[in-house]
N, C-alpha and C positions, 0 to 999 in steps of 0.2 A: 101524623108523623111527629114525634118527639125522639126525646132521650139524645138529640145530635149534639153533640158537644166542641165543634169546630167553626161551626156557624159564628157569620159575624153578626153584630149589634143589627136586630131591625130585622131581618133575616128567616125568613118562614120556610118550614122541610116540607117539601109538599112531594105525592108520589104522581111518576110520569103523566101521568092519565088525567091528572089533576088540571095538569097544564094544555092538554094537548090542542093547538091550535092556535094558544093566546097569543096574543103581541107581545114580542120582546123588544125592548128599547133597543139593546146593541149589538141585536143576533146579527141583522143585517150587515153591519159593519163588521163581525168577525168572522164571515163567509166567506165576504168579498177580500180579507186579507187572506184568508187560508187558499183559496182558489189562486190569487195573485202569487204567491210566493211557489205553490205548487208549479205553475206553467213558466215562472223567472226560472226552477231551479233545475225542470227540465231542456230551457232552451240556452240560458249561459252558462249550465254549471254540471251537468251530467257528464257531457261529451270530453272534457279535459281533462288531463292527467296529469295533475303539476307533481313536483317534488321538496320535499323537505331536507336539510342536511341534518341529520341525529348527531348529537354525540354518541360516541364510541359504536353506534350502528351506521352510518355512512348514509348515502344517500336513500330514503324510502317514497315513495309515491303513495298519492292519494288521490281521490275525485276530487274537482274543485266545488261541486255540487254542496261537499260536505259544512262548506262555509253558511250556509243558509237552508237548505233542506231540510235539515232534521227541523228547524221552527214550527213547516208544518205540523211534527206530530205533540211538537209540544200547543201549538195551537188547537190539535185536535184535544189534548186531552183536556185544555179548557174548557171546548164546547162539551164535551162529554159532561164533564164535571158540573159547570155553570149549567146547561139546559137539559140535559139528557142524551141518551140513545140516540134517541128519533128525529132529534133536531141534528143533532151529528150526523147519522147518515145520509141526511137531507144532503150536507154539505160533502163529504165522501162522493155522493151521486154528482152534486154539481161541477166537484173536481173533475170527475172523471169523464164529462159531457166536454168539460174545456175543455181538456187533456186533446178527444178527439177529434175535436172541430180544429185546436193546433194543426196534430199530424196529419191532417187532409189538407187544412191549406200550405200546409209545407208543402206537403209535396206537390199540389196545384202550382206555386208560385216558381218552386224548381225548376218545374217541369217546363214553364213556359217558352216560350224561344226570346233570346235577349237581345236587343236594341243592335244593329252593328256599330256603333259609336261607343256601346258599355262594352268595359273592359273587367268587370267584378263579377264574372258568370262564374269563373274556376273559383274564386273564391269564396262566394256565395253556397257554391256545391258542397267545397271543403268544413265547412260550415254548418248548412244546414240540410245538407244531403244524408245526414246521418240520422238525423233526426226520427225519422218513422221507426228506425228499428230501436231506437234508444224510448219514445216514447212507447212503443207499442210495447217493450219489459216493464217501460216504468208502472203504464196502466195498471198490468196484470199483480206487479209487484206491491203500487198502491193499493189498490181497491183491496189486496189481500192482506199487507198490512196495516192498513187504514183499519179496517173493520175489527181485524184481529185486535186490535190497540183499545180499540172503543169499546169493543163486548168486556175484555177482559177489566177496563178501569170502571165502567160502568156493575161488572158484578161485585169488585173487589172493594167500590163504593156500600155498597150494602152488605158486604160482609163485615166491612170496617167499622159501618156504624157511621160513616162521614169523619171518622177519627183518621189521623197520620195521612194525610192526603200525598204525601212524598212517595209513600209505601206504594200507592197506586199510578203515580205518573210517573216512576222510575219501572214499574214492575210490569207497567203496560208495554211500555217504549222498550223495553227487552225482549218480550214477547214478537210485538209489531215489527221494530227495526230490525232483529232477528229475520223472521220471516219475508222481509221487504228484500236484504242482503239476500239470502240463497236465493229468493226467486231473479231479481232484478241483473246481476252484473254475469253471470251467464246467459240470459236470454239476450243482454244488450252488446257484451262484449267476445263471448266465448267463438274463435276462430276467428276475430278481427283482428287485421292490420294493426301492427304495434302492441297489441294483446296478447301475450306467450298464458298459457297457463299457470305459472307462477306466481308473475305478477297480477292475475286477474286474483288468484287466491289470495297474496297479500295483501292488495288493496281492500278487496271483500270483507276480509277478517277486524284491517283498520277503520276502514268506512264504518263496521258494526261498531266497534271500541269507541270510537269517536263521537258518535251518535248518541252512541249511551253518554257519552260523558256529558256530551252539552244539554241532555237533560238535566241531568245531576246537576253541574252549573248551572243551570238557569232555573232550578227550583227555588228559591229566594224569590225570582220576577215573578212566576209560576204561583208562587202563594200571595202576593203583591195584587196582580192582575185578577185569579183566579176573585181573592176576597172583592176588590173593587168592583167588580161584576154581580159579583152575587147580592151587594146593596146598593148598586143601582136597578137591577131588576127585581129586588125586596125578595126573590125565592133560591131556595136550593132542591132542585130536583134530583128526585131517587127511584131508579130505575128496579124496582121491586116487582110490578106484574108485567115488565115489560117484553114484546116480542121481539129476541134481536135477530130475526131472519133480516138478511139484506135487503131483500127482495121487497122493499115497499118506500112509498115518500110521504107516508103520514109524518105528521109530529105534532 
């Protein structure tokens, strides 16, 4: 692998395959933050619907989810970037193994019968009774943009050449967050209580806007992180023969 012209100092382009298996110093650590923020942003940040006051547009609503969510995909697109594919869907899988182990102990923990001395059963319900249907869109909505995100940054890597790495974590995350919005906030909110059709649209539409955008801002970190990664683990992997069926947990 030569001819990459992005790579930092020290830095060796090596192809998927090249790697697969080896030890990585900081994979481990940036799993366990992508799984973390994923399962925070479905259980304090999906379910609300705060408001902002615009000028000259008045009051508009958004998820409050939006304040930390999208990091996953910007996390995702490092793992793509930094290790590859196949170390990425490692973590895609492992998101979505939390994901379900959450929404079954939610609802286990609901469901239980509460103390007659506790008085935070109604509110506990208000809370986290929502939860199974908001995670079980989020799953289908992640796993489909998750994946969506990674195929597409990990091809657009090798079309690139490893050149303008912006072009590919802007262009995934449009893709991904794209397809995360139409699947996620009708399967989680469509016919629910306080949810009209209109505002499930406008939120949807903004959620999407939003998402992009903090990609966009956080490319500066994005190439920051991205680079310091890549010369603490001395490689840049490139997804050239790689298989990007979902459906496996090699890496």
């Amino acid at each position: 692998m030569t001819d990459r012209h992005d790579e930092p100092v020290g830095v060796r382009a090596v192809e998927a395959a090249e790697v697969a298996g080896r030890p990585m110093k900081l994979f481990d650590f940036c799993m366990v933050a992508f799984v973390v923020i994923l399962l925070l942003s479905n259980v304090i940040g999906a379910g609300k619907r705060a408001v902002v006051d615009l000028p000259l547009i008045g009051p508009w609503p958004f998820g409050a989810g939006i304040l930390f969510f999208p990091l996953s995909y910007v996390l995702g697109d490092v793992l793509t970037e930094v290790y590859g594919y196949a170390r990425a869907r490692r973590c895609i899988w492992a998101g979505f193994a939390a994901m379900l182990f959450m929404v079954t102990m939610s609802i286990i923990v609901v469901a239980l019968p509460p103390d007659a001395g506790w008085t935070g059963q109604d509110a506990y319900e208000q809370v986290f009774g929502q939860v199974p249907r908001i995670v079980f869109a989020s799953i289908c909505a992640f796993w489909a943009g998750e994946f969506a995100n990674s195929v597409v940054l990990a091809r657009m890597k090798v079309w690139t050449g490893g050149r303008m790495l912006w072009t590919r974590t802007i262009g995934s995350t449009i893709v991904g967050e794209g397809l995360d919005s139409l699947i996620f906030y009708p399967l989680a909110f469509w016919g629910a209580a306080g949810w009209p059709a209109d505002t499930l649209l406008k939120i949807m539409a903004t959620q999407f806007v939003l998402k992009v955008s903090w990609e966009v801002l956080l490319t500066p970190v994005t190439y920051l992180v991205v680079g310091w990664l890549k010369r603490k683990e001395g490689l840049d992997v490139y997804d050239q023969r790689t298989d990007f069926t979902p459906f496996a947990l090699r890496s």
